[in-house]
MARLUMFI-857284 format. One line per 10 residues: their letters; for each residue x, y, z of C-alpha. Coordinates in pm, 1 decimal, padded with zeros to 6 digits. Layout:
<atoms>
a) X:Y:Z; ...
</atoms>
This chain:
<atoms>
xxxxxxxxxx) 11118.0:01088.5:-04065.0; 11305.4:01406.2:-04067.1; 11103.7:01740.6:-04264.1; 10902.5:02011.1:-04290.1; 10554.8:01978.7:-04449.4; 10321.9:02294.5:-04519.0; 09941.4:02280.8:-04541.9; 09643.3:02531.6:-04610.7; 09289.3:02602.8:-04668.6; 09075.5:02848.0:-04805.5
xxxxxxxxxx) 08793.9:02711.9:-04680.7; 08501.4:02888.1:-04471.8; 08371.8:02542.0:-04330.4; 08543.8:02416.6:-04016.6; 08539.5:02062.6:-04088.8; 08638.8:02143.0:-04498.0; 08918.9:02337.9:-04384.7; 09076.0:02089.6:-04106.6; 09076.9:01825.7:-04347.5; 09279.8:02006.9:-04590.3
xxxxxxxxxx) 09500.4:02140.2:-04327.7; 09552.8:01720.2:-04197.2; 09531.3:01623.0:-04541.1; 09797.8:01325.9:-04613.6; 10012.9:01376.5:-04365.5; 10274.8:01069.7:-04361.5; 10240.3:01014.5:-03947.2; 10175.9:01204.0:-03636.1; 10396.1:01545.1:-03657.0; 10655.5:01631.0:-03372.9
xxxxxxxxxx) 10504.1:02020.1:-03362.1; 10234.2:02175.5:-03528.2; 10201.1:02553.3:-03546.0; 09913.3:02723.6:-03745.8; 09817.4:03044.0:-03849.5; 09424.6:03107.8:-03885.6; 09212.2:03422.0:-03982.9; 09107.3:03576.5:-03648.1; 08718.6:03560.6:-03838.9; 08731.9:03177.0:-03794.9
xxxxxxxxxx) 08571.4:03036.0:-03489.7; 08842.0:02894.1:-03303.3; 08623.4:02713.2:-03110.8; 08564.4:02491.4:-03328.5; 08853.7:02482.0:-03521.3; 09096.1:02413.8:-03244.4; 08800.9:02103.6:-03140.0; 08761.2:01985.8:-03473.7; 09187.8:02011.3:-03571.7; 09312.3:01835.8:-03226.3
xxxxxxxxxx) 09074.6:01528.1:-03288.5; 09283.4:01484.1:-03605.9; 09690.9:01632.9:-03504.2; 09800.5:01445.5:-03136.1; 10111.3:01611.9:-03075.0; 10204.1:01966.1:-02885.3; 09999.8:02240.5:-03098.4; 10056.1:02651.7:-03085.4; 09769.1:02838.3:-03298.3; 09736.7:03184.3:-03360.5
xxxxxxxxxx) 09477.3:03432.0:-03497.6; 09683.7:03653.0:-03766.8; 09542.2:03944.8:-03976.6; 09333.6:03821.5:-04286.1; 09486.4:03496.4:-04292.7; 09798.8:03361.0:-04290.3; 10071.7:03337.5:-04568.2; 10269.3:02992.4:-04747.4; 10495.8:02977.5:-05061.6; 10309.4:03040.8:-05380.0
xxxxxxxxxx) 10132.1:02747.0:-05454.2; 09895.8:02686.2:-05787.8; 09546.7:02785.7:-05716.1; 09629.7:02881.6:-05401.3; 09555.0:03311.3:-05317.9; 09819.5:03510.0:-05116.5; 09641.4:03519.6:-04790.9; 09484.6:03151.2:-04688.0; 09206.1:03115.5:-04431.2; 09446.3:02887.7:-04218.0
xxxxxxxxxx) 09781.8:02734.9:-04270.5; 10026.6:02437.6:-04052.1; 10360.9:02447.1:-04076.8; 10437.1:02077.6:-03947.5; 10784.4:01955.4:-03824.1; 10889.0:01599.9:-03860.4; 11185.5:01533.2:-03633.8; 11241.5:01194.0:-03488.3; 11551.4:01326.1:-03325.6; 11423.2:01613.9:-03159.0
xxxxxxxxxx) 11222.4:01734.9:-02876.1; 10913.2:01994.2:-02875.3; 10647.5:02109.9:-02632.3; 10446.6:02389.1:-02603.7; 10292.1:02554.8:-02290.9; 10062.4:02825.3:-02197.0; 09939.3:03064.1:-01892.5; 09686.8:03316.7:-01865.8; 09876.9:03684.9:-01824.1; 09671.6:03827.8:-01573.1
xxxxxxxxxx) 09825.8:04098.0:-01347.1; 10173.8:03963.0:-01470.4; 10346.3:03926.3:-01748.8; 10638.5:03786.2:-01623.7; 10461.4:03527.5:-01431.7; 10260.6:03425.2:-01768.3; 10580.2:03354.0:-01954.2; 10764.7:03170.9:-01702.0; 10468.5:02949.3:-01627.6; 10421.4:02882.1:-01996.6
xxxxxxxxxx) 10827.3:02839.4:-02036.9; 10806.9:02585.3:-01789.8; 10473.6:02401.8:-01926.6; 10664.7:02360.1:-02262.1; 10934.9:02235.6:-02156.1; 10801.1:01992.6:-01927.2; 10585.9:01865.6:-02234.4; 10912.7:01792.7:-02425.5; 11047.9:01622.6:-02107.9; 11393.7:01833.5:-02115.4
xxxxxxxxxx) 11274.9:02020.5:-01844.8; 11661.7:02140.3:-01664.4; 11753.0:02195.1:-02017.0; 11781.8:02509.1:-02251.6; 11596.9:02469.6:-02572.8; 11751.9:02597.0:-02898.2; 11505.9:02844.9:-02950.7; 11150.5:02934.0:-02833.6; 10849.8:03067.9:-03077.4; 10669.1:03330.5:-02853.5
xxxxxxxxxx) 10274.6:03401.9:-02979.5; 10124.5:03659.9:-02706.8; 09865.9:03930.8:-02707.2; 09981.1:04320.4:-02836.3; 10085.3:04537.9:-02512.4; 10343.9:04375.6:-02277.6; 10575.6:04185.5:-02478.7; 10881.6:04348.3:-02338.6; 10758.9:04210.2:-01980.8; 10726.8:03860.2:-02154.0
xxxxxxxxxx) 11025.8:03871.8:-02299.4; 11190.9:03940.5:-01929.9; 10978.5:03691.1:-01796.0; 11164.5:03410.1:-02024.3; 11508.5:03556.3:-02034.0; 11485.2:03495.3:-01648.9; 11454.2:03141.6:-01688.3; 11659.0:03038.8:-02016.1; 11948.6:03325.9:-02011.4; 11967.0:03627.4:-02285.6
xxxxxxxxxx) 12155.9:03380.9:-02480.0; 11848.9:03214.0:-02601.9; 11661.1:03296.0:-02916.7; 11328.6:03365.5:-02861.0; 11142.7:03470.6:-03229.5; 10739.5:03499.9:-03277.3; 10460.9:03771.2:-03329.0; 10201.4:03935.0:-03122.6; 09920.6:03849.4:-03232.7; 09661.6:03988.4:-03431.2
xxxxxxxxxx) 09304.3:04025.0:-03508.1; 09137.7:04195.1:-03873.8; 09031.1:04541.8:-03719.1; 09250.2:04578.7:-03427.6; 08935.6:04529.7:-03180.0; 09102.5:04259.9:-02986.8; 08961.1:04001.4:-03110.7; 09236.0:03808.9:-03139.7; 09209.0:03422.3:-03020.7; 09525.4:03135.0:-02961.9
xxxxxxxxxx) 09479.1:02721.2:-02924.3; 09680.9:02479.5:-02805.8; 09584.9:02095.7:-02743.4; 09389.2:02197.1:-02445.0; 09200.8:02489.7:-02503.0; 09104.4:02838.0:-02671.1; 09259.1:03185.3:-02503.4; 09273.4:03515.5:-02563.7; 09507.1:03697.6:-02323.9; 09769.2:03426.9:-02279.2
xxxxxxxxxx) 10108.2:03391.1:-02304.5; 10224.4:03090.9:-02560.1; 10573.7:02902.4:-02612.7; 10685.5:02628.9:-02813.0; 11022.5:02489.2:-02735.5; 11229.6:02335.8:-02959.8; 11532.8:02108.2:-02937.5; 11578.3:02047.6:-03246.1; 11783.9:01812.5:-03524.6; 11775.1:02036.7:-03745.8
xxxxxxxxxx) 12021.1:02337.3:-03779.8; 11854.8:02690.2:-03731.1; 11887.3:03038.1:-03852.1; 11720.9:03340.0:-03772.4; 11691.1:03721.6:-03878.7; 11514.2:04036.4:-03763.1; 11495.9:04327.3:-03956.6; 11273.3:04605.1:-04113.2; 11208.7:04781.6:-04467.1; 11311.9:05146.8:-04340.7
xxxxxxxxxx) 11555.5:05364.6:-04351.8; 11713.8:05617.9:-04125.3; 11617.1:06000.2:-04197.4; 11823.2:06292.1:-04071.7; 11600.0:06371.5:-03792.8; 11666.4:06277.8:-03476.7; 11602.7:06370.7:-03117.4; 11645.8:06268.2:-02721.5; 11372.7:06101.1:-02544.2; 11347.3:06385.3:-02255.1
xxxxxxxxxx) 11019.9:06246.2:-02105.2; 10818.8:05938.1:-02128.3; 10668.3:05661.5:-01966.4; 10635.1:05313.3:-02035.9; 10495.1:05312.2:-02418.8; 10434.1:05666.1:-02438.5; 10635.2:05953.4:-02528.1; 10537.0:06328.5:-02343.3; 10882.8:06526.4:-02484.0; 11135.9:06518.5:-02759.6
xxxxxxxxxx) 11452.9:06766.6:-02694.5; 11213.1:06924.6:-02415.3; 10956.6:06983.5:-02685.0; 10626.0:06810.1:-02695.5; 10684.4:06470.0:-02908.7; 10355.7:06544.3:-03100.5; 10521.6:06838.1:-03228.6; 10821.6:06674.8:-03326.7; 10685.4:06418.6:-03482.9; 10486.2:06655.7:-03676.4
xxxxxxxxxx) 10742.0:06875.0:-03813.1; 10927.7:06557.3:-03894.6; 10668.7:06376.2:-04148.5; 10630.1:06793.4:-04305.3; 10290.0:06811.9:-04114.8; 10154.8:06499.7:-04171.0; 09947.1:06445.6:-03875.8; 09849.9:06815.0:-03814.1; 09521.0:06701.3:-03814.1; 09557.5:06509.1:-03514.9
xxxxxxxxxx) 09755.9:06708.4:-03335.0; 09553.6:06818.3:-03024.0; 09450.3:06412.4:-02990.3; 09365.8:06129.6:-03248.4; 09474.6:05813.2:-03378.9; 09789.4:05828.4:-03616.5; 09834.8:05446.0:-03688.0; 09767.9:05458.0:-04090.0; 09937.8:05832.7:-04116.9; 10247.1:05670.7:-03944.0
xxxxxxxxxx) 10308.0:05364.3:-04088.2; 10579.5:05465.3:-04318.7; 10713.6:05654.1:-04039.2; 10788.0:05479.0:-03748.8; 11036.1:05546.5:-03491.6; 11394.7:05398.0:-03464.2; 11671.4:05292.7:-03285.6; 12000.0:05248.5:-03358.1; 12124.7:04883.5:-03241.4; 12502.6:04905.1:-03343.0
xxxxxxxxxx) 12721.8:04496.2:-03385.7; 13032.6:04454.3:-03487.0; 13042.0:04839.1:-03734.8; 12695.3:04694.5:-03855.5; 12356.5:04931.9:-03763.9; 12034.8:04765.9:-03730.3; 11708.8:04978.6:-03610.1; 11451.3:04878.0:-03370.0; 11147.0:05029.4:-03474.6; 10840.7:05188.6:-03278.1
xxxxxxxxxx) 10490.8:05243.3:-03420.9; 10331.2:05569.6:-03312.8; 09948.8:05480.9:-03279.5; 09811.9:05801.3:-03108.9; 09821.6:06145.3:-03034.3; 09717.6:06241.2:-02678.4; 09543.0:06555.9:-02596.6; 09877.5:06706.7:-02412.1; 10056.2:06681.5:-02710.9; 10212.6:06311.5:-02616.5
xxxxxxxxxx) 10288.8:05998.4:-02861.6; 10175.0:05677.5:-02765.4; 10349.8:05387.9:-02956.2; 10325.1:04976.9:-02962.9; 10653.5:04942.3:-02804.2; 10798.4:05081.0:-02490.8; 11083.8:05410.6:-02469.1; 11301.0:05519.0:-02188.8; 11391.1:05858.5:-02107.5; 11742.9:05911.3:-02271.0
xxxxxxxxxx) 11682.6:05724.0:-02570.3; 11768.9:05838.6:-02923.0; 11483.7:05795.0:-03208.5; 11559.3:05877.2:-03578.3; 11243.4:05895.7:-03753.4; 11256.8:05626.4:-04024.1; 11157.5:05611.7:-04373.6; 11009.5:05357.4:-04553.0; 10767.0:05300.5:-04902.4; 10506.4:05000.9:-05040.4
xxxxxxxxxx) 10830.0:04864.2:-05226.6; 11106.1:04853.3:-04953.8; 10828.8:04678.1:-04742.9; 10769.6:04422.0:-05052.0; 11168.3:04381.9:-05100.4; 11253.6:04317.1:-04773.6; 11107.1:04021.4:-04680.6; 11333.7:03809.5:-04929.0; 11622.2:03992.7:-04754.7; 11505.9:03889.2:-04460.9
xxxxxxxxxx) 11492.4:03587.5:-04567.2; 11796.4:03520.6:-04734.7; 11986.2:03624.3:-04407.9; 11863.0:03410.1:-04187.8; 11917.0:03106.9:-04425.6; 12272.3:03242.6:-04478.9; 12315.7:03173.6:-04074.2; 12305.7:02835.0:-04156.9; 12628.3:02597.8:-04086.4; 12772.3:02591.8:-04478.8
xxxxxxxxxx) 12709.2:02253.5:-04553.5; 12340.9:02283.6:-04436.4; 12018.1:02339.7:-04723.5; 11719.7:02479.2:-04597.5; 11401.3:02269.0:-04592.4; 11139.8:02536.5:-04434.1; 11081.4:02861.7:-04271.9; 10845.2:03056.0:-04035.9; 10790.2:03379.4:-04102.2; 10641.3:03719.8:-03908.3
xxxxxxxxxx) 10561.1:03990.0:-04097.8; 10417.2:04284.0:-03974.2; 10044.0:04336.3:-04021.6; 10067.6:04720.2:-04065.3; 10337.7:04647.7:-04315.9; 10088.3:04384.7:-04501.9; 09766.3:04630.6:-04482.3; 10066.9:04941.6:-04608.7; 10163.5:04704.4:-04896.3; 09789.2:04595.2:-04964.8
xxxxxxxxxx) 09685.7:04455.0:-05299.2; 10063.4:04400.9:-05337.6; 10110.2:04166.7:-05102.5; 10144.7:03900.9:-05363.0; 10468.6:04044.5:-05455.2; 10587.8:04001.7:-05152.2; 10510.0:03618.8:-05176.5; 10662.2:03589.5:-05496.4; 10983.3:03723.4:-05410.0; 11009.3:03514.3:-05048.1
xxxxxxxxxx) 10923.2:03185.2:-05289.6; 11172.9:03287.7:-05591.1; 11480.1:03316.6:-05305.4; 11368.8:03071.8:-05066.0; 11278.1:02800.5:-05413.7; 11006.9:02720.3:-05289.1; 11072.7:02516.7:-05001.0; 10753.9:02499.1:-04742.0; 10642.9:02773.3:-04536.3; 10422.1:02995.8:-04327.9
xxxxxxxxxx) 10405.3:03342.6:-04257.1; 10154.0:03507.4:-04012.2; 10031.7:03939.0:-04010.8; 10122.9:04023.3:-03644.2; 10053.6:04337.0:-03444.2; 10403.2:04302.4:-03294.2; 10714.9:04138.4:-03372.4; 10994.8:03976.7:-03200.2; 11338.2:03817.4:-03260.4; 11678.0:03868.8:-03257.0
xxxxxxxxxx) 11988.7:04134.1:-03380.1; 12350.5:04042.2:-03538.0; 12386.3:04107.6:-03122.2; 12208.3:03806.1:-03015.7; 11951.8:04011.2:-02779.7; 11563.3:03932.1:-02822.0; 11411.5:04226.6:-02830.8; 11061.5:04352.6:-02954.9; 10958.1:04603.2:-03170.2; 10687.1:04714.6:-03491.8
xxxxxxxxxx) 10669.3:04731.6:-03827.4; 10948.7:04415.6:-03833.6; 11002.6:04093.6:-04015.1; 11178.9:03807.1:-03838.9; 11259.0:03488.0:-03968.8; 11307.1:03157.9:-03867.2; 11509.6:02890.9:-04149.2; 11554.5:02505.8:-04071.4; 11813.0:02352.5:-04241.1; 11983.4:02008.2:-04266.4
xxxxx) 12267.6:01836.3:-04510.0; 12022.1:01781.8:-04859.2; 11753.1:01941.9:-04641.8; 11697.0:01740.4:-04373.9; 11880.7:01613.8:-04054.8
</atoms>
């Protein structure tokens, strides 16, 4: 059996909730990856869920639930959702390591786990899903590149708990973790596509990175970045301007920069979360000195239209005589909490281009995929996409 098969609860109780989510399934999956509401006692859910699903397993906590295609009697936001892969041609595996003082070391551990669990071990898969905690994902990203090549696509989402208290929990067939770094490898039957992209759009402002460090900016054009910034967004976070959080007064403007394929610009986008008391930004993605940032412009309907976009893209990435059959999806949390009671919209419009076909979103707190350019990269405020795709929708 070759497909993709969604499933989801709204249910509080553990054991209600993993029997919807296992509900009729024709046979053992090849991969399961789920999406739960970081309120949910993983625990128990990833005890009461691997008694039930025997094959690899990568489970994340996302903001207030996960996302699937509109469904009857089924709300926007679901307690938990699985998006399950059938492929009796392919290989998957999924592996995990504790990041500790490194990074690096926690990605190629879990690289190698994973693909030692799909027994291609000397082989490069044809893409990895990434699910790691918010605050070193660039240092991940390096740590997998090492091992697999830049020519890899690596897609996924930090992720995310409901009040950014880090609270955030992952499972996998062996355990619960919170500060690990997760892969899934796939070599898969079925043909692939894949976008990155935001909702924004460039503003004429613009300025140099003249000093920072790591994920926090000191100076724009020589001038304190809190200034900048401020002057930008007509005084917008003047009253945070000798020190304060900034996360909700930034949202619609975040940070960009230009990544330029082929006449075609794309912007990686930065999320300034704070203001520190010498006049610095600190953001949820890293800077280097020299770097040019246009601060971008966004609104609740650009963020509602563009995940359809997004969409669409990636499935048009498909080989031409390919249909897609299902699609995973990461979607910014601060985007979803920005949009708010509209988030439906958003749902409605993925499920009207995508007709319906099974899928599963997660709210991240940090997003990663890939450009026109091929280069992972990670940035904020992003959607990425992830299409299968098969002659009549399947391999």
């Amino acid at each position: 059996m070759n497909s993709i098969i969604t499933r989801a609860s709204c249910a509080n109780d553990i054991d209600h909730l993993v029997n919807e989510l296992t509900d009729q399934l024709p046979e053992q999956p090849s991969l399961a990856i789920q999406f739960f509401n970081a309120d949910i006692d993983a625990d128990k859910l990833q005890s009461a869920f691997t008694k039930k699903i025997h094959c690899p397993v990568l489970a994340a906590s996302s903001c207030m639930g996960s996302m699937l295609q509109k469904q009857v009697n089924m709300p926007t936001k679901v307690t938990a959702g699985v998006f399950y892969i059938f492929d009796s041609n392919g290989d998957y595996g999924v592996g995990s390591a504790p990041i500790l003082d490194s990074p690096e070391l926690a990605a190629q551990q879990a690289l190698t786990q994973a693909l030692q669990q799909s027994d291609r071990e000397y082989e490069s898969p044809g893409v990895i899903w990434l699910s790691t905690p918010p605050g070193q994902e660039e240092k991940v990203i390096k740590g997998l590149t090492s091992i697999v090549g830049a020519n890899v696509p690596i897609i996924g989402g930090s992720c995310a708990d409901n009040d950014i208290s880090g609270d955030w929990k992952q499972f996998d067939q062996n355990g619960v973790y919170q500060n690990v770094v997760m892969v899934s490898v796939f070599f898969t039957s079925f043909d692939v596509g894949y976008s990155f992209s935001s909702g924004y759009s460039p503003s004429q402002h613009s300025a140099t990175v003249t000093r920072a460090e790591g994920r926090t900016i000191y100076e724009l054009d020589d001038e304190p970045a809190a200034q900048v910034y401020n002057r930008w967004c007509n005084q917008g976070i003047q009253e945070f301007i000798n020190g304060g959080n900034i996360l909700g007064a930034s949202t619609l403007n975040p940070l960009g920069r230009v990544i330029s394929h082929v006449n075609i610009d794309q912007y990686l986008l930065s999320h300034p979360e704070s203001v520190t008391p010498d006049g610095g930004l600190t953001l949820f993605s890293e800077v280097v000195e020299g770097d040019s940032l246009v601060l971008m412009e966004g609104s609740t309907q650009s963020l509602i239209n563009r995940a359809s976009e997004v969409y669409n893209t990636s499935a048009k990435l498909l080989p031409e005589d390919s249909t897609p059959c299902g699609f995973l999806m990461v979607y910014c949390a601060g985007c979803m909490l920005a949009v708010a009671d509209r988030i439906d919209q958003v749902r409605d419009s993925v499920t009207q281009a995508s007709s319906g076909i099974p899928s599963l979103a997660t709210f991240t707190f940090g997003e990663q995929g890939c450009f026109l350019d091929g280069h992972v990269r990670h940035g904020n405020l992003m959607i990425s996409s992830l299409v299968f795709g098969g002659k009549d929708g399947h391999t």
